[in-house]
N, C-alpha and C positions, 0 to 999 in steps of 0.2 A: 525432233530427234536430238539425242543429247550426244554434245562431241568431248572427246578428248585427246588427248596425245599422248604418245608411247616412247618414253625414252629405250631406243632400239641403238643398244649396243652392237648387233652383230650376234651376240651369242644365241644357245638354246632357252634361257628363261626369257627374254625380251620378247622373240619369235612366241612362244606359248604364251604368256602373258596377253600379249597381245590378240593373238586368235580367241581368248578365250572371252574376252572383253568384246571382240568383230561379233561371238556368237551371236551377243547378245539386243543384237540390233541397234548399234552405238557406232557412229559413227568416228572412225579413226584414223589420227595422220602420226607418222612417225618424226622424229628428232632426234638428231646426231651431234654431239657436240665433240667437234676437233681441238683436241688438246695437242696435238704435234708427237705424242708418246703413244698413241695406238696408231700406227699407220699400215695399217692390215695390208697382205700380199707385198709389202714392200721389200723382206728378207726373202719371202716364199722364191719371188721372183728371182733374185738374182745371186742364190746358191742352189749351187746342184743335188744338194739334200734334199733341198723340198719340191724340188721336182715333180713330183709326185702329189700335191697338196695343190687345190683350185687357185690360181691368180685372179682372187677379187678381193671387192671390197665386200667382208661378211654382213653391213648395214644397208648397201645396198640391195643384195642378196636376198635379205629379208623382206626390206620394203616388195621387191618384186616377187616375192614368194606368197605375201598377203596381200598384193595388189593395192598398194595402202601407198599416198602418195611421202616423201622422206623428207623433212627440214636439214639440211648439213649446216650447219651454225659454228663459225670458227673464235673458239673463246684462247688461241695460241696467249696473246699478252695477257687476258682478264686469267689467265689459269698459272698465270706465274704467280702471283701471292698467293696462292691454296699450294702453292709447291712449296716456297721457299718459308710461309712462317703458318704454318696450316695449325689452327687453334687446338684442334684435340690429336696434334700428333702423327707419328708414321708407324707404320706396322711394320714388319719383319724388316720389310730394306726401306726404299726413298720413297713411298709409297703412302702420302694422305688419306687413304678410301674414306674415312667420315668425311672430311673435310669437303670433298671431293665430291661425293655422292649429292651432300646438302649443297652443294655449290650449283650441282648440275639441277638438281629440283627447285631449285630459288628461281633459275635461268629457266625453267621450265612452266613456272609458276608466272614468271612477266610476261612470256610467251602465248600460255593460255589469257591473261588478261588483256593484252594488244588484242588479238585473234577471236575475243568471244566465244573459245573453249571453255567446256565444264569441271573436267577434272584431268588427273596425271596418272598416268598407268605407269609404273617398274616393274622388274623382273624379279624383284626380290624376295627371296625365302626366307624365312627367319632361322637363324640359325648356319646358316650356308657359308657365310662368311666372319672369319676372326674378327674383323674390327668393327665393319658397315653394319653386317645385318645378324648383331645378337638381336636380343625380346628386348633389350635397355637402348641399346642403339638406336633404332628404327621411330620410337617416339621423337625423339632428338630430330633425326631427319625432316622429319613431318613439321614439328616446333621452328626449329631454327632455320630451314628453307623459307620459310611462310607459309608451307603451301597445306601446315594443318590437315585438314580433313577431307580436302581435295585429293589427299597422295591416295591412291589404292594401290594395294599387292594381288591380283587376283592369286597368286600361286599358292600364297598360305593367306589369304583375308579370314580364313575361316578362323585362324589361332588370332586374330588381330581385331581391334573393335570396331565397330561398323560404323563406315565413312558416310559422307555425303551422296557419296551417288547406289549406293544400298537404301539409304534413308530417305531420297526422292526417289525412288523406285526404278533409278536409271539403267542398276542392273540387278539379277539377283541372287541372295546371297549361297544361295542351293547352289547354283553354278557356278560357283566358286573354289576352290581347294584348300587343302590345310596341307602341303606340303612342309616338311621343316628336316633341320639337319644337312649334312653333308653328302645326302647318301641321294646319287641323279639317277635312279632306276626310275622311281613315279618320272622324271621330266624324260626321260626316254621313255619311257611306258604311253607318255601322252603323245607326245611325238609320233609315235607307229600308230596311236589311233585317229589320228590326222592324215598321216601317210606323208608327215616330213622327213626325209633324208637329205643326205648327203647337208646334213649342219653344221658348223664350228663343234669341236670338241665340245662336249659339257662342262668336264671340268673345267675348259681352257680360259683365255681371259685374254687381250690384248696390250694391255697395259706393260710395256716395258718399265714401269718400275717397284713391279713387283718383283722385279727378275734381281737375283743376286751381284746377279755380274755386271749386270748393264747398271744396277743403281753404284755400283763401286767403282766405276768409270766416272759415272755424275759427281762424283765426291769428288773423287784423283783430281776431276777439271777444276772444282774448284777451288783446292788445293792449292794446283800450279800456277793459277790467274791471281791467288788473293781474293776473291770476291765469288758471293753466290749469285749467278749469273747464267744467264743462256740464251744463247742463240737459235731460230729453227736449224742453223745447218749442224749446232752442234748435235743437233739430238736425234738428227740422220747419222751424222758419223759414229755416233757412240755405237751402233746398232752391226756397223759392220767393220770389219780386217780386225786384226789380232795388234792388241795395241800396248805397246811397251815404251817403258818410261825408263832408260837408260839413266837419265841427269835430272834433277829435280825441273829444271827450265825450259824441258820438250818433250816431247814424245814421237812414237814412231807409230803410224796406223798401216798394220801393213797386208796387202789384198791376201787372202785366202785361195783364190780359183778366180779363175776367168770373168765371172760376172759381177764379182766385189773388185777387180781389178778395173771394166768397164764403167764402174759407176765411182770409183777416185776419180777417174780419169775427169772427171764432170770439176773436181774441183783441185787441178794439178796447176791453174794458174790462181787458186786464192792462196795456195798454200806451196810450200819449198817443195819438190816432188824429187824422186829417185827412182832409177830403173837402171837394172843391169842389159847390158847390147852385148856382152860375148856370150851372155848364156842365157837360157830364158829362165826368169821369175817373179816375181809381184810387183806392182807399183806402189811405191812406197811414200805416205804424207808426213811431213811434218810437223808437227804443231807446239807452236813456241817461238824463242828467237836461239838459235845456233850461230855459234864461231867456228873455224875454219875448222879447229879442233872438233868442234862437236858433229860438225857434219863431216870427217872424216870416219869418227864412230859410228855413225848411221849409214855412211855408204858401205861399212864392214859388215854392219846387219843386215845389212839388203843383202848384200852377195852372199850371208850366211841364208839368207832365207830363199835361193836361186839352187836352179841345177845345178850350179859351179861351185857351190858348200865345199866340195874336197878342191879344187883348181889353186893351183899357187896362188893365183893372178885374176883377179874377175874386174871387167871393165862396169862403171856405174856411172851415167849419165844423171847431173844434176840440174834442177832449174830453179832456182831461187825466187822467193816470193815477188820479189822486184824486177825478175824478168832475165838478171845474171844464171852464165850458163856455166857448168865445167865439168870437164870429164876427168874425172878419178879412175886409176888403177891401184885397187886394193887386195891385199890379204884376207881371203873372209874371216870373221870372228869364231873363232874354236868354238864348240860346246859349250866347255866351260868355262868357259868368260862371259855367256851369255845367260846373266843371274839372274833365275827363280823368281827374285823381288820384284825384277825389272816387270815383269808381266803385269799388267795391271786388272 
């Protein structure tokens, strides 16, 4: 029996991709690769907007959905150079997908040759995606991963030339599809004749850095450090509280609701933290190095971001990165002193 593995993002092409590969009497394992920027359920969880959206993880999801056992493979440091100098580039925001794609089928490709797998299933359509998967791209992929003529697309192989495991008869080519384009009516259409629900959006994608706002945060940091750089904790924080950059040498990350307030809280002794006690309102980090001065303007923006916004007088408890503590009574910051720019 011939094996492969199924780079299982989470989403609906991964999930179909894969079943349609299962049909074929092929035996299949799935592969996750942790880049620290898709950390699915993580926002879900802890605002009250998405309440309403499953708290899981969509890759494991699937694995248990195909019954299919899951590699999670953490590439956090190897996935910093495809971020920071990625050879053919970023799309709309911070966002390498060539780079990125080939990165993960190379890793996917040492994988199957450790393991004694046959070939690599993706989710990939041609045509689906601006950068990764035009008709010109998708060669690239298959070339510059290694992994050549081992990649299959079951989704659109039919528009693609016929791989290694069509050519040893591992699967065939009938059963195949020619999906193409942007348009996920055929991948819901295949889904309902399977009878999968309740799946990650079609369109969606997990990847925060395709997101406009979250990659303009990425900059700002590196910006205010000097250096392109990151840390796992930064790239949890980018994800949540409303973040404003008063002085070019800090910022203020400041909680939204109650559940982005309980997860600063996790990092109020790595960073200067702020809280108002006469009134209630967010907890507030700072990140940077501040003078008496600066953190005087950050305890005014706390208490402008507090129930106490209109109060003469709003009390703001501070604790400084080093463990110093002091309580401020401040004036909140007016409206308009609170500039537009500063938003990051």
């Amino acid at each position: 029996m011939a094996k492969a593995v199924s780079l299982i993002s989470g989403g609906l092409d991964s999930l179909l991709a894969t079943r349609v590969v299962m049909d074929q009497g092929v035996h299949v394992e799935g592969i996750n690769f942790f880049t620290g920027f898709c950390v699915e359920g993580h926002t879900h969880a802890i605002r009250k907007r998405h309440e309403d959206r499953p708290k899981r993880n969509n890759a494991l999801w699937v694995a248990e959905t195909l019954g299919i056992k899951l590699h999670i493979i953490d590439i956090v440091d190897e996935y910093k150079n495809i971020l920071l100098n990625p050879k053919h580039g970023y799309g709309a925001n911070m966002n390498p997908c060539l780079d990125c794609k080939i990165f993960m089928v190379h890793k996917a490709q040492e994988w199957i040759e450790k393991n004694g797998f046959d070939f690599i299933i993706t989710g990939e359509v041609v045509g689906q995606r601006p950068m990764s998967q035009r008709k010109d791209t998708m060669p690239v992929v298959a070339r510059e991963s290694g992994a050549a003529d081992r990649l299959l697309r079951p989704l659109c192989a039919k528009n693609l030339p016929a791989t290694l495991a069509e050519r040893e008869g591992w699967i065939k080519r009938e059963a195949m599809h020619d999906f193409s384009g942007r348009n996920r009516k055929p991948q819901m259409a295949l889904a309902a004749h399977y009878g999968f629900v309740d799946y990650a959006s079609p369109a969606g994608g997990c990847c925060f850095l395709t997101d406009e706002n979250y990659s303009k945060k990425l900059v700002d940091l590196w910006q205010a450090r000097g250096k392109r750089d990151y840390e796992m904790d930064d790239i949890m924080l980018l994800k949540v509280g409303r973040h404003i950059r008063p002085r070019p040498h800090f910022k203020l990350i400041v909680g939204r609701e109650e559940g982005e307030n309980n997860f600063l809280q996790g990092y109020a002794k790595i960073y200067t933290s702020l809280k108002t006690t006469s009134h209630p309102g967010p907890l507030v980090l700072l990140d940077g190095v501040a003078n008496d001065d600066d953190l005087l303007l950050a305890a005014r923006i706390t208490a402008r971001f507090s129930q106490g916004k209109s109060a003469e007088k709003v009390i703001v408890e501070t604790r400084r990165d080093n463990g110093e503590e002091k309580i401020l009574e401040v004036a909140p910051l007016p409206p308009s002193e609170l500039k537009e720019e500063w938003h990051v």
